[in-house]
N, C-alpha and C positions, 0 to 999 in steps of 0.2 A: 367550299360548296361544290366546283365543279369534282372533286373526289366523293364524295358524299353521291351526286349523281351519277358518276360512274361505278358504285358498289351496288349502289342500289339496280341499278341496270341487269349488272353482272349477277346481281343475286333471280330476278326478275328471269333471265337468261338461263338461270343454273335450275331455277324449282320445278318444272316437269321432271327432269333426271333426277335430281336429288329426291323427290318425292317416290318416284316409283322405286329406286335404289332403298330407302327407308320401308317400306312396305313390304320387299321381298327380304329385309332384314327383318323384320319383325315377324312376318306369316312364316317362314320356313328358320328350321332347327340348325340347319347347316348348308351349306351353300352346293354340297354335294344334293341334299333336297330339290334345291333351284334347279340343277340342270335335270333332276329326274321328273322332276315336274314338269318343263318344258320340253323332254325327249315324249313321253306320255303324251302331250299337248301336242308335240309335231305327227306324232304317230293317228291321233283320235280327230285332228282337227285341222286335215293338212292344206287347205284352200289359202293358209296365212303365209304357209312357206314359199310359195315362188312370188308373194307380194315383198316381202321383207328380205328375201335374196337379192329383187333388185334393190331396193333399200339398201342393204350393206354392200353392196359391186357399184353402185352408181350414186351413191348419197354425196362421198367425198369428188368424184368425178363434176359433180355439178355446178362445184364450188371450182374447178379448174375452170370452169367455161364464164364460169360469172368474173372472175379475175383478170380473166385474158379478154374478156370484153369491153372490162376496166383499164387496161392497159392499153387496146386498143383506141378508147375514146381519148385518152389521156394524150395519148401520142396525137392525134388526129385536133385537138384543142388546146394541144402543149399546153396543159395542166401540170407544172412539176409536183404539186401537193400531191393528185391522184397518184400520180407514176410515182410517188416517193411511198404513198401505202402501199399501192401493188410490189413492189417489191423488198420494202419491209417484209408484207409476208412472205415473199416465199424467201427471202434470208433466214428467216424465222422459224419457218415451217421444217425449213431444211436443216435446222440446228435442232430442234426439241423432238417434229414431228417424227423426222428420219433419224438421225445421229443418236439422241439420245434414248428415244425407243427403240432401236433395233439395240443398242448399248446393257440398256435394262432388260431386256426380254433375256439376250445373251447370257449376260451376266446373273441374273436370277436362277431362271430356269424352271419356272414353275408349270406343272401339266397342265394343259389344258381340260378340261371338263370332259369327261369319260374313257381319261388313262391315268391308272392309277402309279403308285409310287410316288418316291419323296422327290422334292426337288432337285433337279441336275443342273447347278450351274454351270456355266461354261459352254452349254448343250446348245450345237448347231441343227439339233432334231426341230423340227416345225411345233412339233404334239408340245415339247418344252418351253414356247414362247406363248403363254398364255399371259404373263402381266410385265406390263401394262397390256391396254387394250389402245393400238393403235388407230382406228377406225377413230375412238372416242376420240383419242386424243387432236387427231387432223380437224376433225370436227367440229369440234369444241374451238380451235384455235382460229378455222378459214369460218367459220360462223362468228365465232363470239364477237369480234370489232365490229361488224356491223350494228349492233344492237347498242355496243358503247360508245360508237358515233353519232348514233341516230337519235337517242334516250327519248323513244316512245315506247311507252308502256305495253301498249299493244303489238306493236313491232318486235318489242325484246322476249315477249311472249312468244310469238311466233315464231320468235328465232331458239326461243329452248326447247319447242316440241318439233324444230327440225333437229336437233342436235340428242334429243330423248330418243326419236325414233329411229337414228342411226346406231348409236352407242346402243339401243335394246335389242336392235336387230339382231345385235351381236352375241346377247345371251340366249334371246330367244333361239338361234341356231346349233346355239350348244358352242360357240368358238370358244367362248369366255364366260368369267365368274362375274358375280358382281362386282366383286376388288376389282379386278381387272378394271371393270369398266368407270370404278371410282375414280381410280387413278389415274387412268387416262383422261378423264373428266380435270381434274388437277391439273396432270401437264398443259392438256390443252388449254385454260382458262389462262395458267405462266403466259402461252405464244399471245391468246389473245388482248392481253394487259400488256404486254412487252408491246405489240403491234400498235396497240390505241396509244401507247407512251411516244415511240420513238419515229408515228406517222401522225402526227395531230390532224384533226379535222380543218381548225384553226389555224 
């Protein structure tokens, strides 16, 4: 049962992203389309760009200050359960977020969205690290446990359209593809489910 409502959560969590990622798979022919669409859209309709800049520079930063808040209380009411999440994740965050995104970006090598050519792996170029999408994936992982401890419906909502409008910000600017941002959605959801397993609420 208690699995059952944590998928359900996690799914609850995930449908703003997944929905808009589905939509821009179906309305456009290729994902080269997406970002011309959205270079077009920043170009004709530019009043969205320095809202969603601070979105993608401060989305993940916000989740640094709610943690260390968390950490803070914890210490302060000697909680070992809190202080045991709080640093689950950033054990977590530091193995998936960092380690093994910076690992796969590396290792792939895929352009980012309006440089052409075939994939370089191995490629320490920046323009090369376009998947995963890291942003998503931090995201996805310093969001998601909240929503799988909490299992309120409305909560786990509000916790997937902070997590859509971080991880969109990112297409919207042109950094990443929607893959990218799939995937990262993926790994992140890994941190998030590793973090709810090996920091129980309970």
């Amino acid at each position: 049962m208690q699995t059952q409502r944590t998928i359900f959560h996690w799914i609850l969590a995930s449908a703003p992203l997944v929905a808009a990622l589905t939509w821009m798979f179906f309305s456009f022919g290729s994902e080269a389309e997406v970002a011309e669409y959205f270079r077009a859209y920043r170009e004709n309709a530019p009043v969205l760009t320095p809202i969603l800049q601070v979105v993608t520079d401060f989305g993940n930063a916000a989740f640094y200050v709610i943690y260390a808040a968390l950490l803070f209380k914890a210490w302060r009411t000697r909680d070992r359960k809190l202080a045991r999440f709080v640093g689950v994740y950033i054990v977590v965050q530091l193995v998936i977020a960092l380690m093994a995104v910076r690992f796969l970006k590396t290792t792939i090598g895929r352009p980012r969205p309006g440089y052409d050519g075939l994939f370089q792996p191995m490629s320490h170029s920046g323009s090369m690290h376009s998947l995963p999408s890291g942003h998503t994936t931090e995201i996805t992982g310093a969001a998601l446990p909240f929503a799988l401890r909490n299992r309120q419906v409305l909560f786990s909502l509000l916790i997937g359209m902070v997590i859509a409008l971080v991880a969109l910000s990112r297409v919207y600017l042109g950094w990443h593809h929607p893959t990218d941002v799939f995937f990262g959605w993926l790994l992140g959801s890994v941190s998030g489910f590793a973090i709810n397993t090996f920091a129980p609420k309970e």
